[in-house]
C-alpha positions, -999 to +999 in steps of 0.1 A: +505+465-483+500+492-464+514+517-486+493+501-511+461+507-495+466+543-490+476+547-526+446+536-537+424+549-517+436+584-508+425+596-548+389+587-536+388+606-502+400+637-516+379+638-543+351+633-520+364+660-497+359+684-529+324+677-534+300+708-530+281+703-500+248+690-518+264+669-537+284+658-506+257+651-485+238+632-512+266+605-510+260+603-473+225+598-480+242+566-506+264+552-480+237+555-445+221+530-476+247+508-473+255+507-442+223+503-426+199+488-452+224+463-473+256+459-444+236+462-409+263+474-397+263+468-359+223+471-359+225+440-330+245+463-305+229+496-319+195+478-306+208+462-279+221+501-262+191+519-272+172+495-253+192+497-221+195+535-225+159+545-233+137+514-219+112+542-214+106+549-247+086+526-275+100+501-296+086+520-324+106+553-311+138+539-309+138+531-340+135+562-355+159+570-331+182+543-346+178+551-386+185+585-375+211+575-355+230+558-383+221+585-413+241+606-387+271+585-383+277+583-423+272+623-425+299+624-395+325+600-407+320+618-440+328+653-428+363+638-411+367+629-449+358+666-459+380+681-433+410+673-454+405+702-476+376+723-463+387+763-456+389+775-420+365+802-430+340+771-441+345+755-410+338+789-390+306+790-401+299+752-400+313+749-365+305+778-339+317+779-308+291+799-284+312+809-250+348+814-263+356+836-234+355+808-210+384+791-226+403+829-228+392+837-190+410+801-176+439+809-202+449+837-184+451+819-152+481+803-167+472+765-161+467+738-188+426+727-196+415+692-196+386+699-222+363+668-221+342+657-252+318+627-256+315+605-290+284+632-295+271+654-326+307+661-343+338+654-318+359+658-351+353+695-354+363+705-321+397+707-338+388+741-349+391+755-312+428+749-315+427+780-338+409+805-312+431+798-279+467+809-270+475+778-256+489+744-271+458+725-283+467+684-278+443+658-291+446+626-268+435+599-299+442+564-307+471+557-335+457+539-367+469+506-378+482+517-410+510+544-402+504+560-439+467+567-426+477+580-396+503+602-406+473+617-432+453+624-395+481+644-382+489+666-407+450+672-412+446+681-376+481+701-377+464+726-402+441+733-371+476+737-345+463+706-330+489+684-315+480+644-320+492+622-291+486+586-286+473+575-254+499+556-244+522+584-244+500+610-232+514+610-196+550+613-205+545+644-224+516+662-202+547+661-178+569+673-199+549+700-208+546+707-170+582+710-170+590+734-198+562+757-186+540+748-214+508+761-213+484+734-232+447+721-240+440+686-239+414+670-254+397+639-250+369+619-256+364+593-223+324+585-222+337+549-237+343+514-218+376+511-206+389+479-212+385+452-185+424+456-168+419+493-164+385+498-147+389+516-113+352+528-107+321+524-120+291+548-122+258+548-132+253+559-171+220+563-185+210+539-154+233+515-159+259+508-137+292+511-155+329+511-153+340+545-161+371+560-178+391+576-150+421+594-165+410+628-173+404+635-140+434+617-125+455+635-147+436+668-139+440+666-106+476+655-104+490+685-126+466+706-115+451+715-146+408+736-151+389+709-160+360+716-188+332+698-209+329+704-247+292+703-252+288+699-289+253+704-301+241+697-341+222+727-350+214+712-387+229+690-406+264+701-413+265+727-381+273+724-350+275+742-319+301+740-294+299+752-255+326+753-230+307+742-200+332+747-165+336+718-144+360+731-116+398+753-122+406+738-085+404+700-090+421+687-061+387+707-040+369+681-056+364+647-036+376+612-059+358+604-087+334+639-085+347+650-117+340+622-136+308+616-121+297+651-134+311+645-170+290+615-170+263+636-162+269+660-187+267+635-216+238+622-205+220+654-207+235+657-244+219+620-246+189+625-239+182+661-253+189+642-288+200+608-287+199+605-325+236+621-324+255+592-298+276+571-312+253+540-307+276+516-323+301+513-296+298+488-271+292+513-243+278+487-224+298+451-225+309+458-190+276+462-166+266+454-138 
């Protein structure tokens, strides 16, 4: 069945990946329809996070905020579509990143980087880095359901040297990495919930006390690894900006917890400088207190 599935729908998603950009973008327009106007997808919990996040702000804003919101998530899940056969001089242009040197000055240090991202503006893209730096770039991600599908992901990202790993075997091969001398950049996305049998701390996030994902920094600190945040900013629709802000290259200075607390910090910032680009639809905050 699975097989199936991808048979029939993988025509569709590379024709779409074809389109010319206007025309592209004038599906999204079609499907941010859909999905918000005919499905509702998610509008309950979209509602129901803006108005913990931004109780400062008018009903009236927030929704803006919300439609906007949503025409951005189609546009987004539609470019992961348009990665599958979009040129690396396309994406160049379409996805800039504005402090490079960073990344090259830590690289010659000769430790691994724990880059950071949030579910912000176009965590997709940052693939692109992977092309730019000398070391291994490793995407931490969760493995699809339907193995046809996820094997599709992987050799996408692979065009971009990006190493997929799935979180449950993340450790074991960070250490082997450590082992063989391998130089590497991990990537990950952690401004989500953690399910309830793995929360160790809890923070306050857009002033709501949260449980926090804890792993980047764990792992940072235990294999010693430069700890950054990807700051992805949308310039326009279909461009992006990316910026390597440092957190600390000597983790272990840092007292528990400090590193994540300042991650949190940064996304907020992202947040509330445009919070038309979060990923709203997530239930960021089932667990409060």
């Amino acid at each position: 069945m699975q097989l199936l599935v991808f048979i029939i729908a993988y025509p569709f998603l590379w024709v779409i990946s074809i389109l010319p950009f206007r025309v592209f973008y004038g599906l999204s327009d079609v499907v941010y329809l859909l999905v918000y106007h005919v499905i509702g997808y998610r509008k309950k919990v979209v509602r129901a996070n803006l108005a913990l996040a931004l109780p400062q702000i008018s009903v009236e804003e927030r929704l803006i905020i919300e439609k906007k919101s949503y025409h951005h998530l189609c546009d987004m899940f539609m470019e992961m579509i348009k990665t599958m056969t979009i040129s690396s001089e396309e994406m160049n242009k379409r996805f800039v990143i504005t402090n490079l040197e960073v990344i090259k000055e830590y690289e010659k240090k000769g430790k691994s980087i724990m880059l950071i991202a949030s579910h912000y503006a176009s965590w997709e893209w940052l693939i692109t880095l992977n092309q730019k730096i000398s070391s291994k770039g490793i995407a931490v991600y969760k493995k699809l359901a339907n193995k046809y599908f996820d094997k599709l992901v992987r050799d996408i990202r692979s065009k971009y040297n990006t190493e997929l790993v799935p979180t449950n075997k993340t450790i074991p091969l960070i250490t082997q990495n450590q082992q063989n001398k391998t130089q590497c950049v991990y990537g990950l996305a952690s401004d989500q919930s953690p399910k309830a049998d793995r929360i160790f701390h809890w923070e306050s996030f857009m002033g709501v006390e949260v449980p926090v994902h804890t792993g980047p920094e764990m792992l940072a600190k235990k294999y010693d690894m430069t700890v950054v945040f990807a700051k992805v900013k949308k310039v326009k629709r279909g461009y992006y900006e990316l910026t390597i802000v440092p957190i600390s290259d000597n983790p272990n200075s840092i007292p528990n917890f400090g590193i994540t607390s300042t991650y949190i910090k940064e996304v907020e910032k992202q947040i509330l400088e445009a919070p038309e680009y979060y990923f709203w639809t997530h239930k960021r905050w089932k667990h409060r207190k």
